[in-house]
C-alpha positions in Angstrom: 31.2 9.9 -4.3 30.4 10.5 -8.2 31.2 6.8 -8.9 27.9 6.1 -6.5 24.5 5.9 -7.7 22.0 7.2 -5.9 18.0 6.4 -5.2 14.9 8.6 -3.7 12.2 7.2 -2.2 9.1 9.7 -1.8 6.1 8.3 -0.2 3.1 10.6 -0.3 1.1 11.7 2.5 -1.8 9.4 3.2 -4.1 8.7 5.7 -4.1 4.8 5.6 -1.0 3.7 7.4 0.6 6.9 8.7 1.4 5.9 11.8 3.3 3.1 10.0 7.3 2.6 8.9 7.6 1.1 5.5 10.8 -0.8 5.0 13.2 -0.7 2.2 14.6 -3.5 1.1 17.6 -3.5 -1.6 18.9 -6.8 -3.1 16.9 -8.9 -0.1 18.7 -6.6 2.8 16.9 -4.3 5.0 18.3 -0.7 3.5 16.4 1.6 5.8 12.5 2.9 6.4 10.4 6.0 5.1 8.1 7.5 7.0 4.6 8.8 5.5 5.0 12.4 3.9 8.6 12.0 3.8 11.3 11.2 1.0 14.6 9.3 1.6 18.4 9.2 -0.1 20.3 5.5 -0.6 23.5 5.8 -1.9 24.8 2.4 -3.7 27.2 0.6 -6.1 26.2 1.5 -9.9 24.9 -1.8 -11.0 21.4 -4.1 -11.1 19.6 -4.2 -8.0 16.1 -5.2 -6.6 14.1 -3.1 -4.8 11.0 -3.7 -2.5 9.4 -2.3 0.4 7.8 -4.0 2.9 5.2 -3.5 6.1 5.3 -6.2 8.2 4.5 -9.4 5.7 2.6 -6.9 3.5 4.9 -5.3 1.0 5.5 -4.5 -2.4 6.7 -6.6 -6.1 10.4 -6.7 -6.5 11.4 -3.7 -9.0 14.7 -4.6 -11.1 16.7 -1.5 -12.2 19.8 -0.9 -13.4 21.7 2.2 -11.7 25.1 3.7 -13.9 27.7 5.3 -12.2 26.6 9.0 -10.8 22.6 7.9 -12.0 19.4 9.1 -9.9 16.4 7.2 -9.9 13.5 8.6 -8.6 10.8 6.0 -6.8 7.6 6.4 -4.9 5.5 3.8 -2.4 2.1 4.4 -1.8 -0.9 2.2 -0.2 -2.0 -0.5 -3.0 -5.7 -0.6 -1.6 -7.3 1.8 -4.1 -11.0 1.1 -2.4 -10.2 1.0 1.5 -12.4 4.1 2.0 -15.6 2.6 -0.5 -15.2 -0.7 1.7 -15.2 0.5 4.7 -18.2 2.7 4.2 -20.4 -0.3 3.4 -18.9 -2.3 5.9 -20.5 0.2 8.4 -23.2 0.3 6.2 -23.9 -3.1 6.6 -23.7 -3.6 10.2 -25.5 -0.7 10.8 -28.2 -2.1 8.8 -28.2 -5.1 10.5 -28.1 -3.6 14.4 -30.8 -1.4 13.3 -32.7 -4.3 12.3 -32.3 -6.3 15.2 -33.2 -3.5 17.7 -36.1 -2.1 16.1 -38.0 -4.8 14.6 -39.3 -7.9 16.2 -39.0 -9.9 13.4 -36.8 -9.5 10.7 -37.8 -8.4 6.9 -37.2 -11.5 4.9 -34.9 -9.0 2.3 -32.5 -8.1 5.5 -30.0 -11.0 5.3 -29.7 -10.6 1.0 -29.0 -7.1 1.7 -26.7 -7.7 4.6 -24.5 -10.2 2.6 -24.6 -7.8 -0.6 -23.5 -5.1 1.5 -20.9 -7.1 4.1 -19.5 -9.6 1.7 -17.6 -7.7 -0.6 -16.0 -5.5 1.3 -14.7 -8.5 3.3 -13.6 -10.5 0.7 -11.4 -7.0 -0.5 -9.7 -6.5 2.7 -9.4 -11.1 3.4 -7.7 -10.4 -0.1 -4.8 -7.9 0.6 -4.3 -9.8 3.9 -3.8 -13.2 2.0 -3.3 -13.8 -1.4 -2.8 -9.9 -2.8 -0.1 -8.8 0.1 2.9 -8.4 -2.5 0.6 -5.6 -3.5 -0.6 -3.9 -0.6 2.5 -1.3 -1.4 2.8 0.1 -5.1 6.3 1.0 -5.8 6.9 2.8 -9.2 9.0 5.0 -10.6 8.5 8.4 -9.9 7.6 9.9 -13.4 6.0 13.0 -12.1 8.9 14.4 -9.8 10.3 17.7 -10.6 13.6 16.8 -11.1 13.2 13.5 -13.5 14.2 14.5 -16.9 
C-alpha cells in the first residue's frame, strides 16, 4: 500500500451545479465522481498521469502530474463561470425591461431596443460561450495550494 500514490479531490460547495456529479477522469478512463461539498481518495501507480473532470461534454483542461511512490497531491474542481450570477441578473434585467415595455406602453421608446441588446447580448454571448467554444473550461481543476495538510 506505501508503494501507491495517492490523489484528493475536494470540490467546494457551490450553488451552480449541485445537483450535478462531476466525473474524474485519470489517463482518459472514467476513475470515479465527486459530489458538490465533498472530497474524494484515488489510489494509483506512482508515475505521470492526466487528470480531468468532466460534466457531461463540459469539463475541465487535462492537468499532467507526476505522482512518486507513497506521494499525495491535493486537487480541487470548482465551477469555471466566474460571472454566472452578474449574467443572469441582467438577463432578467433585460427581459423584464422589455415585458414591462410591451405591456405598459403603446408604443415603444425609440431607446428600448439599444438598451435591450446592451443588456440581453452580453450575457448571452457569456453563457453561448461556455456551451461552445469555452467548455474545456467550464470546470477549474487546480492544485489545492490552500489545503491544511499541503506542505
Amino acid at each position: 500500500m506505501e508503494n501507491k500514490a495517492k490523489i484528493i479531490l475536494s470540490r467546494p460547495r457551490e450553488w451552480f451545479n449541485q445537483t450535478r456529479t462531476f466525473r474524474l477522469w485519470i489517463d482518459g478512463s472514467d476513475a470515479g465522481s465527486i459530489r458538490n461539498g465533498h472530497v474524494e481518495t484515488v489510489m494509483l501507480e506512482p508515475g505521470s498521469h492526466t487528470l480531468q473532470c468532466r460534466l457531461a461534454w463540459y469539463g475541465s483542461q487535462e492537468v499532467r502530474l507526476t505522482l512518486e511512490p507513497g506521494e499525495t497531491a491535493w486537487y480541487r474542481v470548482r465551477n469555471g463561470m466566474k460571472y454566472y450570477w452578474h449574467s443572469f441578473i441582467i438577463l432578467l434585467l433585460g427581459i423584464s425591461l422589455n415585458l414591462l415595455l410591451v405591456n405598459r406602453l403603446d408604443e415603444r421608446p425609440i431607446w428600448a431596443p439599444l438598451v435591450e441588446l446592451v443588456l440581453i447580448l452580453p450575457a448571452l454571448i457569456y453563457m453561448l460561450y461556455y456551451m461552445t467554444f469555452g467548455r474545456k473550461r467550464y470546470l477549474i481543476l487546480e492544485e489545492d495550494k490552500e489545503n491544511a495538510f499541503t506542505s
